[in-house]
N, CA, C and O of each residue as an XYZ file, in Angstrom:
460
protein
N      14.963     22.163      9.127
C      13.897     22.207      8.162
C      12.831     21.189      8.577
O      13.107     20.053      8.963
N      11.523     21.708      8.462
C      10.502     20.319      8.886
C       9.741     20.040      7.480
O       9.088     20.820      6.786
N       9.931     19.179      7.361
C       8.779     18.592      5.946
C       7.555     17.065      6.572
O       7.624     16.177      7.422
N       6.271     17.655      5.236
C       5.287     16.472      5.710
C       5.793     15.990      4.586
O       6.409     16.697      3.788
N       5.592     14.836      4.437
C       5.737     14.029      2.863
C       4.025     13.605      2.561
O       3.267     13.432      3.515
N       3.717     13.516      1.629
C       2.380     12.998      0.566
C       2.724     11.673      1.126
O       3.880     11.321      1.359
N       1.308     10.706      1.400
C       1.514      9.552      1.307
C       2.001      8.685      0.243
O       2.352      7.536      0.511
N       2.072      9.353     -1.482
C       2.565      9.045     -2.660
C       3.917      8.632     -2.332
O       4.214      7.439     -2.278
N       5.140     10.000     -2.009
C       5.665      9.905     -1.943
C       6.338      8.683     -1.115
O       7.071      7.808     -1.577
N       5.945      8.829      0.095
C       6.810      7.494      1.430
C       6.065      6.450      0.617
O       7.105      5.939      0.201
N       5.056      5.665      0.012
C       4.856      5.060     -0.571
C       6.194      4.222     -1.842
O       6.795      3.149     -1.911
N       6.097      5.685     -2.758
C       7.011      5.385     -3.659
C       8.719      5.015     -2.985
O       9.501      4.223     -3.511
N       8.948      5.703     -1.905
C       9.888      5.583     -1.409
C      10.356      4.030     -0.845
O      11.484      3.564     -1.003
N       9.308      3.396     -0.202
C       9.364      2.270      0.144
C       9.754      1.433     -0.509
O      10.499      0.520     -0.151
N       9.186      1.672     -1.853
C       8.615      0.746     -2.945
C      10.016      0.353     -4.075
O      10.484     -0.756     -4.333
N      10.496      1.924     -4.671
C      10.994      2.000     -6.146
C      12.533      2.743     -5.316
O      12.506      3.284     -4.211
N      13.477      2.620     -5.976
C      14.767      3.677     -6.305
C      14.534      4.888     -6.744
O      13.912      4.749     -7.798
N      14.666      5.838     -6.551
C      14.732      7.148     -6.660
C      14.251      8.410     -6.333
O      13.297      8.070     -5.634
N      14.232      9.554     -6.339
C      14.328     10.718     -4.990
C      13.176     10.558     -4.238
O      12.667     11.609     -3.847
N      12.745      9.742     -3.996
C      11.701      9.523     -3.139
C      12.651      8.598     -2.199
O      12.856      9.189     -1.139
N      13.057      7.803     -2.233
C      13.905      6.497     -1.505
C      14.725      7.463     -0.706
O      14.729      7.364      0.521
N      15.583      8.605     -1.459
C      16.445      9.489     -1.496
C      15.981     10.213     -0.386
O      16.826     10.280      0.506
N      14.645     10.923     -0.084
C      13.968     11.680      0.698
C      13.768     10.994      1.699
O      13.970     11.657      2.715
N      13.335      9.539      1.982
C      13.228      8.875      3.192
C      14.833      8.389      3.662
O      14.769      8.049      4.843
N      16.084      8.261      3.192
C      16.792      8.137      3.540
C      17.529      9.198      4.591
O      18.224      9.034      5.594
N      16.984     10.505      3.791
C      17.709     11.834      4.651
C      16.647     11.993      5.662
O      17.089     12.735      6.538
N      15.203     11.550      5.980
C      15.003     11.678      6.859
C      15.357     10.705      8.110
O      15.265     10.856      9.328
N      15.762      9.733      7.357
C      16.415      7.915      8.489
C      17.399      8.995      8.944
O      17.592      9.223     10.138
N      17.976      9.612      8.018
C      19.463      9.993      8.646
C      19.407     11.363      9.512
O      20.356     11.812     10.156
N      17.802     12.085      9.380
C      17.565     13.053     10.717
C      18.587     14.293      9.684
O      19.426     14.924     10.327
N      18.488     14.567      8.262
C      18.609     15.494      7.681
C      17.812     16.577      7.664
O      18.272     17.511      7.008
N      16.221     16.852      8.439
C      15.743     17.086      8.227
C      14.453     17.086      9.183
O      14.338     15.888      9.441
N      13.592     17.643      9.740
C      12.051     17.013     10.864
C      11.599     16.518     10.288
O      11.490     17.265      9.316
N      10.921     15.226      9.957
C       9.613     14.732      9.283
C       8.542     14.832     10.362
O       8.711     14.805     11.581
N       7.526     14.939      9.748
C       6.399     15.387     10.348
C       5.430     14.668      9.978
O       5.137     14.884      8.802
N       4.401     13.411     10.798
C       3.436     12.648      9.620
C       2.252     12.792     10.536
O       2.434     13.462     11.553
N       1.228     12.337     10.357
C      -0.562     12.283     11.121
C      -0.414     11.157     10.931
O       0.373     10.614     10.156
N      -1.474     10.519     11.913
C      -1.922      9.309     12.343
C      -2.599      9.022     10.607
O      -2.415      7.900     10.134
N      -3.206      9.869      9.926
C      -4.323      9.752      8.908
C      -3.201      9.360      7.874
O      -3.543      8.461      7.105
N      -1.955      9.846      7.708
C      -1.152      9.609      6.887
C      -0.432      8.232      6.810
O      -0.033      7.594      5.836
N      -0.388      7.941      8.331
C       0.591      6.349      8.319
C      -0.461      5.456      8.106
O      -0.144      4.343      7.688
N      -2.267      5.819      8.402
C      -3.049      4.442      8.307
C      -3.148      4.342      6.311
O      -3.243      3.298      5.666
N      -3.085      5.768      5.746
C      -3.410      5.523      4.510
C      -1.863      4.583      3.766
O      -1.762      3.732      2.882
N      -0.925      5.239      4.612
C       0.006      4.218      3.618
C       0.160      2.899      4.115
O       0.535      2.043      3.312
N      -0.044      2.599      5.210
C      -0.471      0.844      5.488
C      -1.434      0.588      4.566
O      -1.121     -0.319      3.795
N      -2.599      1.125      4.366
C      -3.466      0.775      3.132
C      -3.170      0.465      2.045
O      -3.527     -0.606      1.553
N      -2.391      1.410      1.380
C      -1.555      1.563      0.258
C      -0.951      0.576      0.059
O      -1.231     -0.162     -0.886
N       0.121      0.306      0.990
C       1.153     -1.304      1.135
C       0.616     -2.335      0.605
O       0.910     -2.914     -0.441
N      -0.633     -2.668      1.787
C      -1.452     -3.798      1.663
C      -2.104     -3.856      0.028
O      -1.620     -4.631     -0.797
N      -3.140     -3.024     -0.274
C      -3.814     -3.014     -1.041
C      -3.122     -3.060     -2.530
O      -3.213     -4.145     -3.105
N      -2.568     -2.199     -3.086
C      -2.066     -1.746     -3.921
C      -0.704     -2.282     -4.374
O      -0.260     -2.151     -5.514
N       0.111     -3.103     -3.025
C       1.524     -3.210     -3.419
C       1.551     -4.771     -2.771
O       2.593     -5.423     -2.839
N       0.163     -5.404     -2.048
C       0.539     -6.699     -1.470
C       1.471     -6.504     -0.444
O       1.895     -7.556      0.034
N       1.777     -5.793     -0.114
C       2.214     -5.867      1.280
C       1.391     -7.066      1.888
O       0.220     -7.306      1.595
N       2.411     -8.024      3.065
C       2.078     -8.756      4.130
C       1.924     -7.403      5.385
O       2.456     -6.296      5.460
N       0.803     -8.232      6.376
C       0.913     -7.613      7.532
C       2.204     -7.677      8.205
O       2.039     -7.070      9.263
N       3.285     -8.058      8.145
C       4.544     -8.059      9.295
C       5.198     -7.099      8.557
O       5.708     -6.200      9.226
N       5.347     -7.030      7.134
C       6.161     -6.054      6.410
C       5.716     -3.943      6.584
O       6.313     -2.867      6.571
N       4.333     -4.477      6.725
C       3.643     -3.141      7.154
C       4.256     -2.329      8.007
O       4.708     -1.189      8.111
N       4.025     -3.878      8.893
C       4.120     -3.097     10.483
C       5.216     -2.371     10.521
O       5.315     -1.274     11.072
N       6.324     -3.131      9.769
C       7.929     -3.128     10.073
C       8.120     -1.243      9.324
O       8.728     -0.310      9.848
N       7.472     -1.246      8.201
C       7.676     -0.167      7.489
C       6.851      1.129      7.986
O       7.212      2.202      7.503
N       5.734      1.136      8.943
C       4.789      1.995      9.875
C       5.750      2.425     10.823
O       6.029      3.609     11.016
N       6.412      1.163     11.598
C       7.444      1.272     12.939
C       8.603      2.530     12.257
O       8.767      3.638     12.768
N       9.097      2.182     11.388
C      10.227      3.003     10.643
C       9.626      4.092     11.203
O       9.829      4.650     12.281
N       8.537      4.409      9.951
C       7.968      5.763      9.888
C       7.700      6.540     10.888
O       7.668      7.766     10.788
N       7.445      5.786     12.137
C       7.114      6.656     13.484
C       8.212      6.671     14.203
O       8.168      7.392     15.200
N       9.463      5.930     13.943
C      10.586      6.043     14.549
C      11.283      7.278     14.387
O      11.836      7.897     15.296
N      11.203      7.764     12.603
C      12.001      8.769     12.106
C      11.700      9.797     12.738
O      12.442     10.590     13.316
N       9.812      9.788     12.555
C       9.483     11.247     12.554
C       8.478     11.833     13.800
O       8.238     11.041     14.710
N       7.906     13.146     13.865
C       6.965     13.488     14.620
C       5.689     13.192     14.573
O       5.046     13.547     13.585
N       5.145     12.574     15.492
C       4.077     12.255     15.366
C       2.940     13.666     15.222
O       3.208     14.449     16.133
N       1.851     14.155     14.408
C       1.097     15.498     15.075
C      -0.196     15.112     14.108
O      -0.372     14.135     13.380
N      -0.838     15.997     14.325
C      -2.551     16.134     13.848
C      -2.715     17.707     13.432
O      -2.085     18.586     14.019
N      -3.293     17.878     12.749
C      -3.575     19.358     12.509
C      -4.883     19.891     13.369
O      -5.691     19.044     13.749
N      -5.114     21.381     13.703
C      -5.148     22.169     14.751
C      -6.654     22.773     13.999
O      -7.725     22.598     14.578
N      -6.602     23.261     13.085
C      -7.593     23.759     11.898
C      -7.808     22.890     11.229
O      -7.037     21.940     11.100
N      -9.280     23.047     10.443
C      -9.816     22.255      9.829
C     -10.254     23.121      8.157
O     -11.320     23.140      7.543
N      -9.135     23.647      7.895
C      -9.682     24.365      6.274
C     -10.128     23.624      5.031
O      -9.456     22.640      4.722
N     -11.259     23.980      4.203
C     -11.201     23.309      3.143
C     -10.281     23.571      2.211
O     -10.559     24.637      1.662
N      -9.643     23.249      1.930
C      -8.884     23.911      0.620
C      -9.157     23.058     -0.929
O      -9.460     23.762     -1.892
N      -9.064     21.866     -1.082
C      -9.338     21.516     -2.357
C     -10.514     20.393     -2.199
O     -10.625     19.310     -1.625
N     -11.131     21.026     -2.816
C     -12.275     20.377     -3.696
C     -12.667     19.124     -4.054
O     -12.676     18.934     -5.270
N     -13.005     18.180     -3.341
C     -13.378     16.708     -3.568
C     -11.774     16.064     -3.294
O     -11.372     15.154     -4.018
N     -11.075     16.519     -2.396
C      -9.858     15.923     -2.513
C      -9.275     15.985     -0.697
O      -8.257     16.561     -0.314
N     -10.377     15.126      0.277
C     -10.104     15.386      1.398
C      -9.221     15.251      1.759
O      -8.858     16.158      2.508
N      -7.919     13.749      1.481
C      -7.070     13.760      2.104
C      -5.709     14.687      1.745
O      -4.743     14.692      2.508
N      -5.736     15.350      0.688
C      -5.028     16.525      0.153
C      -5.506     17.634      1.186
O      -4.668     18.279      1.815
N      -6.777     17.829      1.337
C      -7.074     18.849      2.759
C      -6.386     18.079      4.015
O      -5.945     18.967      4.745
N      -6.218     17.310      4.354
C      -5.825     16.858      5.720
C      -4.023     17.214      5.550
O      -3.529     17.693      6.570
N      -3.347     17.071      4.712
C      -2.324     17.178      4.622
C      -1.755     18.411      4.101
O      -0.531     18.387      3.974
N      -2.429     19.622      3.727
C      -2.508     20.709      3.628
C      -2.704     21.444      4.849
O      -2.097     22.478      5.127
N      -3.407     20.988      5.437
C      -3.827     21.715      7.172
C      -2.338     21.622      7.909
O      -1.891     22.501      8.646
N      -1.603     20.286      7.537
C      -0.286     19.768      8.453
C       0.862     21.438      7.968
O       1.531     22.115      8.749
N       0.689     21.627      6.456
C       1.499     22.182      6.243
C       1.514     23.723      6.336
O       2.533     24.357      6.063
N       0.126     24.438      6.807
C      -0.118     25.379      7.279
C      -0.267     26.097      8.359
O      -0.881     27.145      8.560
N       0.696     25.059      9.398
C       1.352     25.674     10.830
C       0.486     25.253     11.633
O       0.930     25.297     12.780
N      -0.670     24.815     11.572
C      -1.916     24.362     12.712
C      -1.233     23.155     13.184
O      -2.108     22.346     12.876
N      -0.678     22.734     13.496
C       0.278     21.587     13.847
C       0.171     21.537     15.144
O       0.251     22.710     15.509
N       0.029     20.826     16.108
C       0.155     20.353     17.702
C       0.936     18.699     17.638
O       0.889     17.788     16.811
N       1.500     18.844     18.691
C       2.061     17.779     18.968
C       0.653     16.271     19.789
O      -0.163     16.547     20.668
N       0.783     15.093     19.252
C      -0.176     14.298     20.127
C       0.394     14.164     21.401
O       1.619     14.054     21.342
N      -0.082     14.134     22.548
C       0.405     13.827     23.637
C       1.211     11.956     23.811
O       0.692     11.124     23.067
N       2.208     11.519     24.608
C       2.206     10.367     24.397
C       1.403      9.057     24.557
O       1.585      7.914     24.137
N       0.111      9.843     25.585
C      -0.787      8.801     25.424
C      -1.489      8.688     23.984
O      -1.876      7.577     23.624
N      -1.698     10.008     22.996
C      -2.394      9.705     21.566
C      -1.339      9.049     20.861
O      -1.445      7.990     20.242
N      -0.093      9.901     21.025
C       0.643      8.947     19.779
C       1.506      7.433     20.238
O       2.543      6.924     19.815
N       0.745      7.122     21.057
C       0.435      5.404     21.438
C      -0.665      4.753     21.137
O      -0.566      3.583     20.769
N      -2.002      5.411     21.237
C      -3.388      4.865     20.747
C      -3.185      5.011     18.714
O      -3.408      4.072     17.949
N      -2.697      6.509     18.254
C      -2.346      6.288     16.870
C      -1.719      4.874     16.355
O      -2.139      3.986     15.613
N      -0.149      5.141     17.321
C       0.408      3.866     16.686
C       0.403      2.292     16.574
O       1.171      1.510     16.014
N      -0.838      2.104     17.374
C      -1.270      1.147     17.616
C      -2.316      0.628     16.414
O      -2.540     -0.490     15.950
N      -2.854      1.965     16.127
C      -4.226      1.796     15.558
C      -3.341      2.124     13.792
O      -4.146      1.877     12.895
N      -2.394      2.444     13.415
C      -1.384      2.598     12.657
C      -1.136      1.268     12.298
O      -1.262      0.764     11.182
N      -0.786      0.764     13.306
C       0.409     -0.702     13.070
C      -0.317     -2.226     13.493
O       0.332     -3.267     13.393
């Protein structure tokens, strides 16, 4: 099975106990493909920092996870689908098969620019 997760979600997951924690656990444990964009790991470093006080070392540590678990990719198409709600379009594109893999030189410049 491949799933993207909402940045809400790995957020909440990080953060609180319950099926969100639950959902990043089965993907630690490779229950599953996770699938994330470069656009997705910089917004939840944002998130961390901003919103939850995250330190920069704790970020990093919790970015590293995230690219450890899963596939790194970018979407292929560029559809609008909702309405004043771009990054809901960016993560809608992931889940509508336009999916490519980054080569390992991008998903080294991502994770850099990620972490």
């Amino acid at each position: 099975m491949r799933i993207v997760l909402d940045t809400n979600v790995i957020v909440s997951g990080l953060n609180y106990p319950g099926n969100e924690r639950l959902v990043l656990d089965m993907a630690r444990r490779g229950r599953f493909h996770l699938y994330l964009s470069p656009f997705i790991l910089n917004e939840v470093g944002g998130v961390l920092s901003r919103k939850f006080a995250w330190d920069e070392e704790k970020v990093f540590q919790a970015l590293r996870m995230l690219r450890s678990i899963a596939t790194l990719i970018e979407p292929r198409r560029r559809p609008y689908v909702i309405k004043d709600h771009h990054a809901d379009n960016r993560n809608s594109r992931m889940c509508r098969g336009g999916l490519r893999r980054l080569s390992d030189h991008r998903r080294q410049e991502a994770s850099l620019a990620a972490g």
